[in-house]
N, C-alpha and C positions, 0 to 999 in steps of 0.2 A: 385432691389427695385425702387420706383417711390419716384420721391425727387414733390412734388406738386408747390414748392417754385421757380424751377426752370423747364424746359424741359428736365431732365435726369430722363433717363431710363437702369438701370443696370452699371451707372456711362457713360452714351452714352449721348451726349447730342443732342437730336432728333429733335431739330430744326435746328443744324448744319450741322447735317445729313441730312434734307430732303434741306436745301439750298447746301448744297454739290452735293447733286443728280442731282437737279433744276440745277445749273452751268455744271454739266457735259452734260445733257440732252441738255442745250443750245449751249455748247461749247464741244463738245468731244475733244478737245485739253487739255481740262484741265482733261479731265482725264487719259493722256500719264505720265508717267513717267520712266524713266530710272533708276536704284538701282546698286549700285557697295558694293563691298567686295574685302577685298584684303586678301593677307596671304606673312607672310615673316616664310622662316623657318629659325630654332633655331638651331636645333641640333636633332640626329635623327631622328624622325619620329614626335618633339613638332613644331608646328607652332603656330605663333602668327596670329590673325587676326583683323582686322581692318573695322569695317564701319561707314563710313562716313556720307558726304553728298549724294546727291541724285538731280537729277532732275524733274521736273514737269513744265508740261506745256513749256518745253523750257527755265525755269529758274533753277539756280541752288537755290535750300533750303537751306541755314543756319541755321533753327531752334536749331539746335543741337550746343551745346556749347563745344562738345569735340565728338570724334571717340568712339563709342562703339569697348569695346576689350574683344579679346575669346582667349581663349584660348583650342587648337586642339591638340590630343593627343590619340596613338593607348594605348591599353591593355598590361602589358608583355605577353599572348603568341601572340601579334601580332606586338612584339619587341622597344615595346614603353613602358613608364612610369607612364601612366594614368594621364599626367598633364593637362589632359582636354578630352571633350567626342572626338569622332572621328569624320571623315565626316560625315558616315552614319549615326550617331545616332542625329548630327545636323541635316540632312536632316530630319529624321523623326522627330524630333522636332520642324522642321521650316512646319509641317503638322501639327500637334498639336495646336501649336500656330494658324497658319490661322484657322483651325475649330473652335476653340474657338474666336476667333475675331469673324469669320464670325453668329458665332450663337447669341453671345449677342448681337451683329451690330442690327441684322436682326431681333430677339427676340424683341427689342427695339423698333424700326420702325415699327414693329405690336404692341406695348404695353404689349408685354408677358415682365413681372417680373422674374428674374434669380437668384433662392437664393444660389443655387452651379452649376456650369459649369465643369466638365475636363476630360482630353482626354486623352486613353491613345493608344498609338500606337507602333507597334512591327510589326518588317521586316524577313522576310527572307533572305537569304545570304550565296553563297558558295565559299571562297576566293580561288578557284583553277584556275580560270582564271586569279584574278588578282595576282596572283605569278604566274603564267605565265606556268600553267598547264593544262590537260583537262579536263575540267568540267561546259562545259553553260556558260552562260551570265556573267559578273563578278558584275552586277548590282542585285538587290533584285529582287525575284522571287513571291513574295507576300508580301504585308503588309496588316497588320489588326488592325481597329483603332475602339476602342470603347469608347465611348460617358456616360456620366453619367450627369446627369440636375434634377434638381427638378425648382419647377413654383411653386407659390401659386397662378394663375390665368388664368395656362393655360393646357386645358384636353390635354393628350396624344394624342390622334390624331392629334393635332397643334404642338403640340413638336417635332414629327413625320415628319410632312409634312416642319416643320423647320429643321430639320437635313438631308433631301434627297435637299432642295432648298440650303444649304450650302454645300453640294457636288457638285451641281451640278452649284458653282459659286464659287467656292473656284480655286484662283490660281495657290496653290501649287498641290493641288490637279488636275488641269486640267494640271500643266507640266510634272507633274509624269504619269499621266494615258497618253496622247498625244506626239508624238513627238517632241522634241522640236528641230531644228537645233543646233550647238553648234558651233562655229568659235572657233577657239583654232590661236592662233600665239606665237613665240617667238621670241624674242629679246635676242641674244647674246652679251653680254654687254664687 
């Protein structure tokens, strides 16, 4: 909904947004950031996780007054206690999430009005690899994510052409469809 009183659009405040854009376009350094997560395990298969701060632009953010915490946790038949979702189902929710950011963001910045947004998304997956069996890839073999929005001022065709332009700038979505390298190390403490 459009607040008249202010420059928010779908609770997006669109003059922030467009000097956000304005500062990247002038500085692409301010639009680097680095994102960390950590995870300590517990017991079994329960990990605790942890995010933090963050970088931008070369500085470190404080905005945050405390570490968001998750908590990670397999299914019993996949010999855990279900005290929290698992990797994969976070990954396909940290999909979710960005399409939804990315739709009201970008809804907003064109002036489309957003009375409902959500996503729902579902993977494929065959754990024969990673127990350490034969069977393919130990990663998701398809996921499929559909979309649900209503607009009071905007035709389906713009709806449309907003949900292919959030694929096709969505992060999460450009690391899962793309390679991404992945450095792994450890420290034996």
């Amino acid at each position: 909904m459009t607040d008249t009183s202010t420059t928010r659009t779908n609770g997006i405040d669109v003059r922030a947004l467009t000097e956000t854009i304005d500062a990247v376009q002038a500085d692409p350094a301010a639009g680097t950031f680095i994102f960390r997560a950590r995870s300590t395990w517990q017991d079994g298969t329960c990990n605790v996780g942890e995010i933090g701060t963050f970088t931008h632009a070369g500085q470190e953010d404080q905005s945050r007054a405390a570490a968001f915490v998750l908590h990670g946790d397999e299914p019993p038949v996949l010999l855990g206690s279900n005290k929290g979702p698992n990797a994969v189902e976070l990954l396909l929710q940290g999909l979710a999430f960005c399409y939804a950011v990315g739709f009201v963001a970008n809804a907003a910045a064109r002036g489309i009005e957003i009375e409902r947004m959500e996503y729902e998304i579902e993977g494929d997956l065959d754990v024969r690899a990673f127990l350490g069996l034969d069977g393919g890839r130990p990663g998701f073999t398809r996921i499929r994510a559909t979309g649900r929005v209503s607009s009071p001022n905007a035709t389906r065709q713009q709806l449309e052409e907003l949900c292919q332009y959030v694929q096709d700038t969505s992060p999460v979505r450009d690391s899962l469809a793309n390679a991404v390298p992945v450095e792994t190390t450890l420290d034996v403490v």
